[in-house]
Backbone of each chain as ProteinMPNN parsed JSONL, in Angstrom:
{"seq_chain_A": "XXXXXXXXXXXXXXXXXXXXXXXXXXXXXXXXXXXXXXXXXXXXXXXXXXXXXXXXXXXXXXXXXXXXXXXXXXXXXXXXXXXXXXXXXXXXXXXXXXXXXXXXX", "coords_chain_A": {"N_chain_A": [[-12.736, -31.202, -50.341], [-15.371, -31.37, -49.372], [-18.064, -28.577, -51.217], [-17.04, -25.519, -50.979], [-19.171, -22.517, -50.514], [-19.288, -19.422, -51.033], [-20.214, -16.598, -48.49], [-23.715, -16.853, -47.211], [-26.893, -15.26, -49.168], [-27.184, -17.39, -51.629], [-27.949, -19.373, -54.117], [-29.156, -22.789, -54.696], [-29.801, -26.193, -56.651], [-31.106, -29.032, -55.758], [-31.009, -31.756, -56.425], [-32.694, -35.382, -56.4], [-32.68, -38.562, -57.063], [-33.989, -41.461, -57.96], [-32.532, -44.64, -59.07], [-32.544, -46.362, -61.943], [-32.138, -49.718, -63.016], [-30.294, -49.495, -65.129], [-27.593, -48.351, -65.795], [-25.572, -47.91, -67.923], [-23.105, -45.502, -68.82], [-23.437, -43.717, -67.332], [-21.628, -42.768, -65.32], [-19.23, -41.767, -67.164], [-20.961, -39.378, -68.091], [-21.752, -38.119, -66.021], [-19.377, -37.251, -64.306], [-18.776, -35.747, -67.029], [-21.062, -33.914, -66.741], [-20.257, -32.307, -64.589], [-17.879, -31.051, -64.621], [-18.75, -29.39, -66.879], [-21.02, -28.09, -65.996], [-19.165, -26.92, -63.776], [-17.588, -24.782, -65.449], [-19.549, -23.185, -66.032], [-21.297, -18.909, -65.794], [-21.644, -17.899, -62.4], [-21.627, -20.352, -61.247], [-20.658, -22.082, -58.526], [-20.222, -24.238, -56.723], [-20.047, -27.913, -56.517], [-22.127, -30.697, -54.661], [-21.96, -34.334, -54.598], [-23.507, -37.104, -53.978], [-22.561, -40.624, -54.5], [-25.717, -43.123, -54.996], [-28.267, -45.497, -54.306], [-30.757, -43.953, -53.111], [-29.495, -41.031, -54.953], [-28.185, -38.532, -54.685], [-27.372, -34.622, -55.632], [-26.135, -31.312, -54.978], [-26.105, -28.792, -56.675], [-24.221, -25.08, -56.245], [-25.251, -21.953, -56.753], [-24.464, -18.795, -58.212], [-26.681, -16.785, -58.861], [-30.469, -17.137, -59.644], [-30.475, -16.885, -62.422], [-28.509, -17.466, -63.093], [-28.927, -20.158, -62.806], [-31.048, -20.772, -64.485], [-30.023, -20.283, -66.764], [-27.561, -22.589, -67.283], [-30.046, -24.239, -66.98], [-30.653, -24.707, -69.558], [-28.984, -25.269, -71.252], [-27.813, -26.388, -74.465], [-25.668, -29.243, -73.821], [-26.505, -30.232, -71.533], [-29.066, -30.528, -71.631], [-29.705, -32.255, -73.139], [-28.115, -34.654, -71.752], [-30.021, -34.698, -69.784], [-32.141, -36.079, -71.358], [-31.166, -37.676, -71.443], [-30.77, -39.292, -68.973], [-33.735, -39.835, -68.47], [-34.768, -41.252, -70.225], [-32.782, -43.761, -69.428], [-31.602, -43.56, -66.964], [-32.691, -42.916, -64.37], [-35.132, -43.7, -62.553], [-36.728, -42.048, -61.222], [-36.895, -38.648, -60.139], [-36.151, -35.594, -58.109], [-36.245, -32.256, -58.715], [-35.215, -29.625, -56.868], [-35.271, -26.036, -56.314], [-33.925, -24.023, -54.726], [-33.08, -20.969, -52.185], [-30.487, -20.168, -50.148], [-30.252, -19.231, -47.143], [-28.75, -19.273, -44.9], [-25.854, -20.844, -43.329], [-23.794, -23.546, -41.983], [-20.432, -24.539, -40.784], [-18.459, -26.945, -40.023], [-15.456, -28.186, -38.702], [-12.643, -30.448, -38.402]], "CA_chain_A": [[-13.636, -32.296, -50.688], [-17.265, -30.835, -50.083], [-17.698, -27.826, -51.784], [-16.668, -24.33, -50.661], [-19.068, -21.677, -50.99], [-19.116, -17.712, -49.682], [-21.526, -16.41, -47.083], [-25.02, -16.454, -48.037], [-27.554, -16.025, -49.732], [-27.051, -17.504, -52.984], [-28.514, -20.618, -54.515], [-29.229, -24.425, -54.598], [-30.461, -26.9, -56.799], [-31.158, -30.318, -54.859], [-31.51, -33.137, -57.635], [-32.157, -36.269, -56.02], [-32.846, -39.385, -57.952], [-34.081, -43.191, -58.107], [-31.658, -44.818, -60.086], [-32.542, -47.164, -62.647], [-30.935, -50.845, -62.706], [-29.406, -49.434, -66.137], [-26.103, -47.361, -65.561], [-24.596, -47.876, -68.588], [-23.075, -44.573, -69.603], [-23.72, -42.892, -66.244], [-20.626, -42.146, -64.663], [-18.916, -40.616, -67.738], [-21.768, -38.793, -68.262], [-21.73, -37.51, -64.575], [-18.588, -36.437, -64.733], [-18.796, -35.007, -67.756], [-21.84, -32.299, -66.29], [-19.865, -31.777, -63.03], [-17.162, -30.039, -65.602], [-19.546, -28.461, -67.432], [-21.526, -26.875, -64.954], [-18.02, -25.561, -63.086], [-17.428, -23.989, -66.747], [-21.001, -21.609, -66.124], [-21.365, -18.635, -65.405], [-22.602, -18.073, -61.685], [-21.563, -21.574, -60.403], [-19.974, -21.851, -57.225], [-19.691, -25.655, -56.327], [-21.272, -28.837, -56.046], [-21.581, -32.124, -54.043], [-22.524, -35.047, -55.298], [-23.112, -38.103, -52.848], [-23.569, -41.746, -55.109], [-25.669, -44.165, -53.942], [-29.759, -45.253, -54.5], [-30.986, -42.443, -53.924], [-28.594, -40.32, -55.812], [-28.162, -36.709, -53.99], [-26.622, -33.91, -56.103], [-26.849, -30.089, -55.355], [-25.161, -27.418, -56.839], [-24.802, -23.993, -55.651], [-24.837, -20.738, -57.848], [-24.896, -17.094, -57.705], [-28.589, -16.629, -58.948], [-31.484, -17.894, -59.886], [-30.862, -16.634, -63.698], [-27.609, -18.714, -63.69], [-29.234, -21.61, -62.598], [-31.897, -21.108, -65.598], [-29.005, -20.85, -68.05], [-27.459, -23.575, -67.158], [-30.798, -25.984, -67.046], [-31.171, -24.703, -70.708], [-27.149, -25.118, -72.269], [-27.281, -28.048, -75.263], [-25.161, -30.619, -73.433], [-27.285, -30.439, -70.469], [-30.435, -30.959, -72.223], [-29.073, -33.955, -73.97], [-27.617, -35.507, -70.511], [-31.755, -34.722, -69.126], [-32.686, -36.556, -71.951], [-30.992, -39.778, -71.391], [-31.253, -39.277, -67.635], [-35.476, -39.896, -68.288], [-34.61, -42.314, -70.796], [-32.034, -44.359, -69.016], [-30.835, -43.978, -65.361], [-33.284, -42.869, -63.802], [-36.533, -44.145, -62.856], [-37.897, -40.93, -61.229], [-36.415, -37.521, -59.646], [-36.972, -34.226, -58.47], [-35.422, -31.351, -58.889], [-35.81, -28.154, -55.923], [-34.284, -25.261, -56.551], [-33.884, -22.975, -53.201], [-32.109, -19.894, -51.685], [-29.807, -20.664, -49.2], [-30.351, -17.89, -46.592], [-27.553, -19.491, -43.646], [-25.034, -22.13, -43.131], [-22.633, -23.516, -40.327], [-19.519, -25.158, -40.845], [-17.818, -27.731, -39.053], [-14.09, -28.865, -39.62], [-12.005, -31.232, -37.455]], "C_chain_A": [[-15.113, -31.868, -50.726], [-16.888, -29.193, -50.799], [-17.864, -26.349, -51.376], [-17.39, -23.266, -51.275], [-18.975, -20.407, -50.328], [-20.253, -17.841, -49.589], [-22.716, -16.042, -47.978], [-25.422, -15.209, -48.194], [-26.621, -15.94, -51.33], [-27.992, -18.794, -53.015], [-28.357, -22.126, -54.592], [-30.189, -25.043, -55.794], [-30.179, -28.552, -56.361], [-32.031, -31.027, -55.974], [-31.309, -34.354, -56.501], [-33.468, -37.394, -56.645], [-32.949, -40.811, -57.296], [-33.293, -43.615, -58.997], [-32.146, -46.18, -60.493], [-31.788, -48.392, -62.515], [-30.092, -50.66, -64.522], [-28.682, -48.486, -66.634], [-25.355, -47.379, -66.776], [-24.685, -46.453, -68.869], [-22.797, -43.532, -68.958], [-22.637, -42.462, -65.703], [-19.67, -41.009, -65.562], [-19.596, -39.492, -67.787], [-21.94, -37.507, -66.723], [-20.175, -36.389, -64.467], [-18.237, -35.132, -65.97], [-20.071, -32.997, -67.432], [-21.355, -31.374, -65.431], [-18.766, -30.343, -63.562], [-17.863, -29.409, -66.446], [-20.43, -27.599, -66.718], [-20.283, -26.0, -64.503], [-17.417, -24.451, -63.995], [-18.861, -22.644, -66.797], [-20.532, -20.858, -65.349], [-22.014, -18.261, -63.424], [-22.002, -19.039, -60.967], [-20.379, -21.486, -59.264], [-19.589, -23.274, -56.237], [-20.749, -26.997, -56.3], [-21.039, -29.883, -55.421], [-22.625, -32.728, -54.621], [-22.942, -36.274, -54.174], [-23.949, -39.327, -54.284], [-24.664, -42.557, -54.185], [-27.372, -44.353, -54.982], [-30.55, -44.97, -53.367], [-29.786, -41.922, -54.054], [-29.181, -39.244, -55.142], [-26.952, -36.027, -54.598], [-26.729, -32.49, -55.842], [-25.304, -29.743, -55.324], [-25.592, -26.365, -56.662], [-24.143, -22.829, -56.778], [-25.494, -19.249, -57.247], [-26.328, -16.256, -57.628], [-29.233, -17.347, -59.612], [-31.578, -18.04, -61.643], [-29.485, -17.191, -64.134], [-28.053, -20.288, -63.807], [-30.637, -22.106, -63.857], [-30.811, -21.373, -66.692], [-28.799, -21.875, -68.267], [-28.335, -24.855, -67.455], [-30.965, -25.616, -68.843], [-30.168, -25.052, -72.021], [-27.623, -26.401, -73.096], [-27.087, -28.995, -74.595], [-25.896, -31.163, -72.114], [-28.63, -31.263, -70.667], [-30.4, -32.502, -72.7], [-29.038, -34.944, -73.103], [-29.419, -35.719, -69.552], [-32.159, -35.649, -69.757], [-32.322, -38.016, -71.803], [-30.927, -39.746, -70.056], [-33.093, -40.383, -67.867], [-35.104, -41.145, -68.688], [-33.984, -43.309, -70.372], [-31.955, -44.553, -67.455], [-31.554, -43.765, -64.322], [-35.138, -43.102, -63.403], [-37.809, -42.951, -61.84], [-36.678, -39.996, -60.342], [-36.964, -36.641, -59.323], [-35.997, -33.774, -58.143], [-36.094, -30.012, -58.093], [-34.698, -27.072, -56.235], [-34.672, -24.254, -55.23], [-32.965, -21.662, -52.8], [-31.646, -20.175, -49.913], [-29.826, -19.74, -48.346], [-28.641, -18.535, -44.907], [-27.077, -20.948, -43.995], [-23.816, -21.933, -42.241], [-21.717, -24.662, -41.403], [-18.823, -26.189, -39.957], [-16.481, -28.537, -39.547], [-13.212, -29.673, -38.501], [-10.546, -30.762, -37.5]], "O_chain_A": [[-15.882, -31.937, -51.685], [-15.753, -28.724, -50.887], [-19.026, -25.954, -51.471], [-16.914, -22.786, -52.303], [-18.611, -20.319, -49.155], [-21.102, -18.579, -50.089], [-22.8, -15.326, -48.976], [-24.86, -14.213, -47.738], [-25.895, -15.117, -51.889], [-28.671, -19.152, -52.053], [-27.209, -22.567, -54.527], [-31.281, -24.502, -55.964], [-29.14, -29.148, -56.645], [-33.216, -30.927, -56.291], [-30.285, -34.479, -55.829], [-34.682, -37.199, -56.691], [-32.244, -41.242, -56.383], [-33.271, -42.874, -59.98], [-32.209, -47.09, -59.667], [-30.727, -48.277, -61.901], [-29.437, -51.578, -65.016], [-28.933, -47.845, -67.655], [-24.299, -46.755, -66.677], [-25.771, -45.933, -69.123], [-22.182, -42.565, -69.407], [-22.793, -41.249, -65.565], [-19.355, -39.887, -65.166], [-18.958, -38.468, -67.542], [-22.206, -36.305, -66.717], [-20.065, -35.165, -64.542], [-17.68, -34.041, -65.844], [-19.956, -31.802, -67.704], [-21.655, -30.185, -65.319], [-18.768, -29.178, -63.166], [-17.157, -28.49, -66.863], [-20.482, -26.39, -66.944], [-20.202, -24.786, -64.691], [-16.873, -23.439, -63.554], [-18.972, -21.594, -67.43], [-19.745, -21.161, -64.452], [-23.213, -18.537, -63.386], [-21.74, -18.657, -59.827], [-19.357, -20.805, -59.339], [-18.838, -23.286, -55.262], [-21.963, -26.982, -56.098], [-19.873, -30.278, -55.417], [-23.695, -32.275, -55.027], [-22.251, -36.021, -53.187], [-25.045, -39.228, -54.836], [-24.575, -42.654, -52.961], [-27.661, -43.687, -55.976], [-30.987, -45.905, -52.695], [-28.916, -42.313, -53.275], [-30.387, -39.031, -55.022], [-25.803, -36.419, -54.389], [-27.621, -32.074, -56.581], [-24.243, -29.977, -54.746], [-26.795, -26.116, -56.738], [-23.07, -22.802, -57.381], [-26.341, -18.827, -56.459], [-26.841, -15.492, -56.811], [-28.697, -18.259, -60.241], [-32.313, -18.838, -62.225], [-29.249, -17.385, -65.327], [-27.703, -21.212, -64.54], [-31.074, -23.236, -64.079], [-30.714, -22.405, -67.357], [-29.405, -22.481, -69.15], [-27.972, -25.951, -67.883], [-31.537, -26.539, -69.423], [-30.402, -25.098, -73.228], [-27.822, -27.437, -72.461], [-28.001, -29.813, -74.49], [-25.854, -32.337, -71.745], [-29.077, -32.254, -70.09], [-31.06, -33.524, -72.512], [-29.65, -35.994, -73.3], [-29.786, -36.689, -68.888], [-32.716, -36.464, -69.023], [-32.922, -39.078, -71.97], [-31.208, -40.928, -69.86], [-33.32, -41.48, -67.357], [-35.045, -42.09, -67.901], [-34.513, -44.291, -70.893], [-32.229, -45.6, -66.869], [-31.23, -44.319, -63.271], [-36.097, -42.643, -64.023], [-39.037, -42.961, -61.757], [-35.667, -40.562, -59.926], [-38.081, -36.396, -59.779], [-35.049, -34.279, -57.542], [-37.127, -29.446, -58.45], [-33.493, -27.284, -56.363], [-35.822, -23.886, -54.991], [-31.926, -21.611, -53.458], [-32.313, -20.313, -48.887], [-29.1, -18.894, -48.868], [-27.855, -17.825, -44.28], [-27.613, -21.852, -44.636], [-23.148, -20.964, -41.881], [-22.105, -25.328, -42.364], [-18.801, -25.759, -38.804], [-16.428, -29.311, -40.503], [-13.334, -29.067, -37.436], [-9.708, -31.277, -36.759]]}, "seq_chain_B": "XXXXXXXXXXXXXXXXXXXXXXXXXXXXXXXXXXXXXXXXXXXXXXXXXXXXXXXXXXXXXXXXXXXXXXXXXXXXXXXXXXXXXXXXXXXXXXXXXXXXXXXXX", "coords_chain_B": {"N_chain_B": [[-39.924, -43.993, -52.508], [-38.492, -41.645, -52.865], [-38.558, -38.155, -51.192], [-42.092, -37.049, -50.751], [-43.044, -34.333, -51.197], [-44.992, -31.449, -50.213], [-46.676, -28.747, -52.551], [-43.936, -25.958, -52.805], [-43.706, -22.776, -51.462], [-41.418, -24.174, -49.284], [-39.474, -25.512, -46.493], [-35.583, -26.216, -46.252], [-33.221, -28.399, -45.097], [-29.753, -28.851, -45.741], [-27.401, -31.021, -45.788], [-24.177, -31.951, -45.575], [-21.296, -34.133, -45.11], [-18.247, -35.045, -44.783], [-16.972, -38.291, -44.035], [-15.098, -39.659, -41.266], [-13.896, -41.882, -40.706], [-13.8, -43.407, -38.793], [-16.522, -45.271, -37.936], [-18.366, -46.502, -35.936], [-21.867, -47.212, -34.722], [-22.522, -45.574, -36.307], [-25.042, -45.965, -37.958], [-26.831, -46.654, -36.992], [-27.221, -44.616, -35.36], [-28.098, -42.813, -37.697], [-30.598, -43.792, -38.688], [-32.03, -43.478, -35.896], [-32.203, -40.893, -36.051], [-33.414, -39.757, -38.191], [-35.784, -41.731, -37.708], [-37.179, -40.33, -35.306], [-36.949, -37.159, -36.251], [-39.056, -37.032, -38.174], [-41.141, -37.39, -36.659], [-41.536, -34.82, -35.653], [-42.685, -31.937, -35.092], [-43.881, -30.168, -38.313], [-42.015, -31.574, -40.171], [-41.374, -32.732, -43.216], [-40.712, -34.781, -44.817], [-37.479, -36.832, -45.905], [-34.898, -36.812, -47.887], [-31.598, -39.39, -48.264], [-28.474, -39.912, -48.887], [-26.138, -42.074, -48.423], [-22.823, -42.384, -48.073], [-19.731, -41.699, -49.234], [-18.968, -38.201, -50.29], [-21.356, -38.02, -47.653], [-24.728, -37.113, -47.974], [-27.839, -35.113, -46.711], [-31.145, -34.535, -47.085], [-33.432, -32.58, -45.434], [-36.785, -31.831, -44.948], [-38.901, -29.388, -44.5], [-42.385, -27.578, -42.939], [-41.541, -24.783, -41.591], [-39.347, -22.258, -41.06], [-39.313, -22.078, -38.042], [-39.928, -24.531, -37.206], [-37.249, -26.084, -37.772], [-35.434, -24.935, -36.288], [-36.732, -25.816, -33.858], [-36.151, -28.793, -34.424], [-33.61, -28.851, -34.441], [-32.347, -28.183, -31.541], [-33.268, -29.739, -30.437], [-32.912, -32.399, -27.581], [-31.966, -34.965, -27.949], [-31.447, -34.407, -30.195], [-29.106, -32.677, -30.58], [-27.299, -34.534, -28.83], [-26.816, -35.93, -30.898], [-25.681, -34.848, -32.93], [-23.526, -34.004, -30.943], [-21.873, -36.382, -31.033], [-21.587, -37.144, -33.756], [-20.062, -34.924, -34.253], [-17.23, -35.622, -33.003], [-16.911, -38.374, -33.406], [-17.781, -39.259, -36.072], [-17.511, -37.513, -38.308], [-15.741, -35.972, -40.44], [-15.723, -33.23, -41.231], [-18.652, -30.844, -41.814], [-20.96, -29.634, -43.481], [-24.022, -27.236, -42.904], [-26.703, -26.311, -44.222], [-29.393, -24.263, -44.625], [-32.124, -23.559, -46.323], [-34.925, -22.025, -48.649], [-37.468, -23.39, -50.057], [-38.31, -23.024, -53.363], [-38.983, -23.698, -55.972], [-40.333, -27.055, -57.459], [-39.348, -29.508, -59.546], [-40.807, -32.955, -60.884], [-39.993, -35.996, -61.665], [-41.192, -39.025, -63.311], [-41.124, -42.455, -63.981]], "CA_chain_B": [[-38.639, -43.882, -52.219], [-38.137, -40.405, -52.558], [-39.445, -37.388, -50.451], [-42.977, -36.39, -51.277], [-43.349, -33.145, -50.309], [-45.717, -30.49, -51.073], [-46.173, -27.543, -53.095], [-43.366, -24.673, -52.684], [-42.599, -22.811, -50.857], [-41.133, -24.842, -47.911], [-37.819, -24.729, -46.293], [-34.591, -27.822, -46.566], [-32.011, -28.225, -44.326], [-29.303, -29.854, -46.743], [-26.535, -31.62, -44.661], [-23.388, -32.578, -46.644], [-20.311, -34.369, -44.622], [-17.18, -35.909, -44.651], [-17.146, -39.03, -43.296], [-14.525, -40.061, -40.568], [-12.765, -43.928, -40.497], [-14.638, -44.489, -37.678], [-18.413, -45.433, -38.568], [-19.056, -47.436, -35.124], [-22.475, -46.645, -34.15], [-23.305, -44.804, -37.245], [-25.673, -46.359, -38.962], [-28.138, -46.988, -35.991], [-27.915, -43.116, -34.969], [-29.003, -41.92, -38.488], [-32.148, -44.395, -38.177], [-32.827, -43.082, -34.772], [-32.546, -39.472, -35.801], [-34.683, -40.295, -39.243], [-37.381, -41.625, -37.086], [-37.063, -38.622, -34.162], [-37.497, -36.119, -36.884], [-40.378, -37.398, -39.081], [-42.112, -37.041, -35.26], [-41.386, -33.388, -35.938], [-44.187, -30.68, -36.054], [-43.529, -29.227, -39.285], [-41.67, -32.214, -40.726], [-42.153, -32.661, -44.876], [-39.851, -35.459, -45.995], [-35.929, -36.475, -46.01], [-33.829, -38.286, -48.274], [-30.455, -39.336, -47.587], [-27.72, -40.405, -49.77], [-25.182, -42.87, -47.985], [-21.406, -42.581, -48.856], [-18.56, -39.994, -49.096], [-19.648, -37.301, -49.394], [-22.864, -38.321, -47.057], [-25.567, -35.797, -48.531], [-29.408, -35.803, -46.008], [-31.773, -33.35, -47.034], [-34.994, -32.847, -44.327], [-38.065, -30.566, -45.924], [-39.598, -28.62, -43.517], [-42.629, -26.253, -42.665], [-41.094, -23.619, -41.463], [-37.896, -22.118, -40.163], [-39.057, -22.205, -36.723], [-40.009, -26.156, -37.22], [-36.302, -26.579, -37.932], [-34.972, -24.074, -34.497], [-36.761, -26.283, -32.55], [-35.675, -29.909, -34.363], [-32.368, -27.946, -34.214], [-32.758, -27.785, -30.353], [-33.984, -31.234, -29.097], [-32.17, -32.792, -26.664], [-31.458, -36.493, -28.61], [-30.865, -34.208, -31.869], [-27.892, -32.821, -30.087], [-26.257, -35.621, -28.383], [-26.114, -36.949, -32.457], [-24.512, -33.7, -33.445], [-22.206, -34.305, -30.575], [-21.085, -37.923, -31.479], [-21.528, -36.449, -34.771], [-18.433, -34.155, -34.418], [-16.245, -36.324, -31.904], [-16.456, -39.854, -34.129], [-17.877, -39.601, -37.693], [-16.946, -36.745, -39.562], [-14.081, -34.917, -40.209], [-16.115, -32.002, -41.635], [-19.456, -30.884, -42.732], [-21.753, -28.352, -43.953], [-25.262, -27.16, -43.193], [-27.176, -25.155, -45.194], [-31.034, -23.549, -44.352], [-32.548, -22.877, -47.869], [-36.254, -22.052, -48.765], [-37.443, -23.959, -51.712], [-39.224, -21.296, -54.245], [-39.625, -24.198, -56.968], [-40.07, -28.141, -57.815], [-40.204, -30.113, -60.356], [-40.603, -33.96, -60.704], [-40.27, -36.734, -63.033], [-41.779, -40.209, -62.343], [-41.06, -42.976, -65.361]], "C_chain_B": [[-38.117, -42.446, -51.9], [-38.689, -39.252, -51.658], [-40.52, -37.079, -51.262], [-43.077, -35.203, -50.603], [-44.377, -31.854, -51.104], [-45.455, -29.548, -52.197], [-45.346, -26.215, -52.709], [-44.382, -23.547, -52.597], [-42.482, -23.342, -49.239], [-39.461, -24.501, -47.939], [-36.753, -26.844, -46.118], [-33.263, -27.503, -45.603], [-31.014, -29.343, -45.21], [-28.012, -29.862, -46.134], [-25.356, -32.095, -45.55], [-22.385, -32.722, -45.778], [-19.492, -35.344, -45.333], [-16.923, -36.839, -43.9], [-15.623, -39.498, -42.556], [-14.331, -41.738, -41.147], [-13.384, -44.234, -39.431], [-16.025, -44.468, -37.582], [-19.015, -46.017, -36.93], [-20.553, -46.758, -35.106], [-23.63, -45.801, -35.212], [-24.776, -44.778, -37.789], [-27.113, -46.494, -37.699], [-28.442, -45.833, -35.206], [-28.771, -42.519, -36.378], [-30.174, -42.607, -38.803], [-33.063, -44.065, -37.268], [-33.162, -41.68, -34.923], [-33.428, -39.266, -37.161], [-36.068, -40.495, -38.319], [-37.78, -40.379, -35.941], [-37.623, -37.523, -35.292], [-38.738, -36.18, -37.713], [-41.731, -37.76, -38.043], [-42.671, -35.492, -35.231], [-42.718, -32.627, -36.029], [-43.361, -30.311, -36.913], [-42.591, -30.076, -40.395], [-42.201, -32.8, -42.279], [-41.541, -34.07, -45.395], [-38.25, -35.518, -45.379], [-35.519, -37.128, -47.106], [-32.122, -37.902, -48.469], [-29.777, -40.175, -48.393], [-26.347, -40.982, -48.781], [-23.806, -42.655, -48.765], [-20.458, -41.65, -48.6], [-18.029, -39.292, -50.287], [-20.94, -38.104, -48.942], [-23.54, -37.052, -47.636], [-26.912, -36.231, -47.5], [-29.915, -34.177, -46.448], [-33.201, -33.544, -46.304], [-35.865, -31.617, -45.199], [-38.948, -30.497, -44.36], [-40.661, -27.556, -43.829], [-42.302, -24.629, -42.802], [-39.607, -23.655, -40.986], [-37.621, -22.7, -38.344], [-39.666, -23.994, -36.733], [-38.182, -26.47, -36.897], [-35.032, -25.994, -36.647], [-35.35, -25.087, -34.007], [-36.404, -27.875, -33.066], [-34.089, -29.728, -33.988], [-31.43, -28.656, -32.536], [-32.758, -28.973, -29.624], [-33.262, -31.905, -28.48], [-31.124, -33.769, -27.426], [-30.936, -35.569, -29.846], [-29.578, -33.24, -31.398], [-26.836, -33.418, -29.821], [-25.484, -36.116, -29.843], [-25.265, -35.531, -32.75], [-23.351, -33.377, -32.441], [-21.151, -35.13, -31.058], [-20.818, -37.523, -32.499], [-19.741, -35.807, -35.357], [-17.123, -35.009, -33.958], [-15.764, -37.644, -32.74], [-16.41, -39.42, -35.433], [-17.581, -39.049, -38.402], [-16.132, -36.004, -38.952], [-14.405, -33.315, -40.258], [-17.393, -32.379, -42.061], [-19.76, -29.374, -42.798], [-23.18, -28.311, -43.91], [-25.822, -26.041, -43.622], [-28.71, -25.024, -44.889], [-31.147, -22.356, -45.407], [-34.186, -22.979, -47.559], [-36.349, -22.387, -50.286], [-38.433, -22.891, -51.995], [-39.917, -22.549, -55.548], [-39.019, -25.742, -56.84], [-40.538, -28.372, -58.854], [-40.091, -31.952, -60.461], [-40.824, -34.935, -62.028], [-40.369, -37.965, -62.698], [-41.444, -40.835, -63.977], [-42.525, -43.673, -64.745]], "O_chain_B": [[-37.464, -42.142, -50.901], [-39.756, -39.712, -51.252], [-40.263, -36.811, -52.435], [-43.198, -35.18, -49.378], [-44.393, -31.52, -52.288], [-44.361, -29.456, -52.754], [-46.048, -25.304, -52.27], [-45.41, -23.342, -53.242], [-43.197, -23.032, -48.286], [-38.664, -23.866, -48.63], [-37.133, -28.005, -45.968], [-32.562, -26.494, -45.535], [-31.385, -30.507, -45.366], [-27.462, -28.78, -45.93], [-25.782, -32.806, -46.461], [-22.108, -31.626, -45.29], [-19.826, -36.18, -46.172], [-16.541, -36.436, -42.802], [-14.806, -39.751, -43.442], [-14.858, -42.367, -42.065], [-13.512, -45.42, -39.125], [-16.599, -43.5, -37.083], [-20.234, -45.916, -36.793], [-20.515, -45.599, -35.518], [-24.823, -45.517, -35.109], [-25.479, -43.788, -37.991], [-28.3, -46.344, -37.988], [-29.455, -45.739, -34.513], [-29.836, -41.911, -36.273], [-30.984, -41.841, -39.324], [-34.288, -44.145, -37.357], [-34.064, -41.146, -34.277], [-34.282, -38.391, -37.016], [-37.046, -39.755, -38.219], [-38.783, -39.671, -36.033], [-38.759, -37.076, -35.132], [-39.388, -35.141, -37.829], [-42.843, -38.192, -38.348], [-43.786, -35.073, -34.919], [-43.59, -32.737, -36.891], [-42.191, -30.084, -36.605], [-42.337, -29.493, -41.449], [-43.337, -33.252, -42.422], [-41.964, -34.451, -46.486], [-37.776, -34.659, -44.635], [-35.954, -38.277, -47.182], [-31.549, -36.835, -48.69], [-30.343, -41.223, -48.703], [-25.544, -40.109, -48.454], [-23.755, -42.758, -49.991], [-20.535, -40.849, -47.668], [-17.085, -39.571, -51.026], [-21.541, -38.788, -49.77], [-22.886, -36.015, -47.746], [-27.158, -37.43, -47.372], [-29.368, -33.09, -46.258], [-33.961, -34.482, -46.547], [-35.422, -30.73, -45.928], [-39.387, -31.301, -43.538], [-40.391, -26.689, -44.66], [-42.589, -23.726, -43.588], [-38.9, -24.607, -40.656], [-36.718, -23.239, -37.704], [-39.612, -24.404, -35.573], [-37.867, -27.042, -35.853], [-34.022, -26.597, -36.282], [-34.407, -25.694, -33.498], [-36.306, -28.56, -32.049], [-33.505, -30.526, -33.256], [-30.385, -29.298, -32.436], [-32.352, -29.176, -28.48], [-32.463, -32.21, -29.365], [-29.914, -33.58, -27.551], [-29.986, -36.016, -30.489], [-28.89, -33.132, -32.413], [-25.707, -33.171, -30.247], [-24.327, -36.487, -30.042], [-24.035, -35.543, -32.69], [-22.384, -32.695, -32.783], [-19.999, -34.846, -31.385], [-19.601, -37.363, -32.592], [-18.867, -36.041, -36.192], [-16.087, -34.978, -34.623], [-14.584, -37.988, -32.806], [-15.346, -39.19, -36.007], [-17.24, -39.611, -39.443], [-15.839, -35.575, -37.836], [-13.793, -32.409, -39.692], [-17.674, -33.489, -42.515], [-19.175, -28.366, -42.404], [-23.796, -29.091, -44.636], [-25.411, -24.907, -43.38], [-29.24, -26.13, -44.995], [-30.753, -21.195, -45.52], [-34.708, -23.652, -46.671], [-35.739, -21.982, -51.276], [-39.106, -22.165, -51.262], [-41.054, -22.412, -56.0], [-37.894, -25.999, -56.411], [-41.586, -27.935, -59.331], [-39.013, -32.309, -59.984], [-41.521, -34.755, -63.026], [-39.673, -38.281, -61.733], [-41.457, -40.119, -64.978], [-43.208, -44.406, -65.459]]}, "name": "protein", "num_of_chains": 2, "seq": "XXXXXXXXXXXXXXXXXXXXXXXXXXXXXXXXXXXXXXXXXXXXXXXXXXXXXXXXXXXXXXXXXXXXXXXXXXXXXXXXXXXXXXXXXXXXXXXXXXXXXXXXXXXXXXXXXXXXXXXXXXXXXXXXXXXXXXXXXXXXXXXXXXXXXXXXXXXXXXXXXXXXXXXXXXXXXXXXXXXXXXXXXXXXXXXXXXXXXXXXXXXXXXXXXX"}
């Protein structure tokens, strides 16, 4: 369920979003990136949590996957009606993950 | 609504769990440990996405800001209860942000 990656470092980008009161469109659309990102090179998992605020990061191998990726067609497109539509402001951090702990029941 | 946080580079502790069936209690520890940390030397920002997956990301100073919120007595006890009631699993991750960007409508 969250997403599994190997021992650091590698990468993060932490999108997290105001969400607009106008969703139409949004969930396919969501889905639809979550499968398209796991289709890049580089990518290594992501969690998503809904809600307002909207928290998404995905984690990738480097910093020059995570440019690809923000630059692919269908991405650009999905940015574009993001601004236009669902969201009424965001930011986007991109980081290097240097440690992480686990905890499993 | 969202974190303001300065200019990169700063550091994110990005928290992602699995939430447990049993919430008692929940909701009035991650208020108490929200306000506890934004006491913080070195404290930048959080925001926190409700649901399952739960996603909280804190923006920090430095590393050693986040050792000693790490550390504090009360921010223990919650990462006791933490393990024992609410989640089944999580994941923490200590990244250094290198880049933001933001979009405001």
């Amino acid at each position: 369920m969250l997403a599994k990656t190997p021992k650091p470092p590698y990468y993060a980008v932490i999108f997290s979003a105001a969400q607009s009161a106008n969703l139409d469109g949004y969930d396919d659309m969501v889905a639809k990136m979550v499968e398209l990102a796991s289709q890049q090179n580089g990518f290594l998992g992501v969690d998503s949590a809904q809600g307002n605020p909207e928290i998404t990061v995905s984690y990738w191998k480097s910093e020059e996957d995570i440019l690809n990726w923000r630059s692919s067609i269908e991405h650009q497109e999905a940015q574009k009606q993001g601004k236009e539509s669902w969201y009424d402001a965001f930011e986007i951090r991109i980081a290097k993950v240097a440690r992480a702990y686990s905890f499993q029941k």
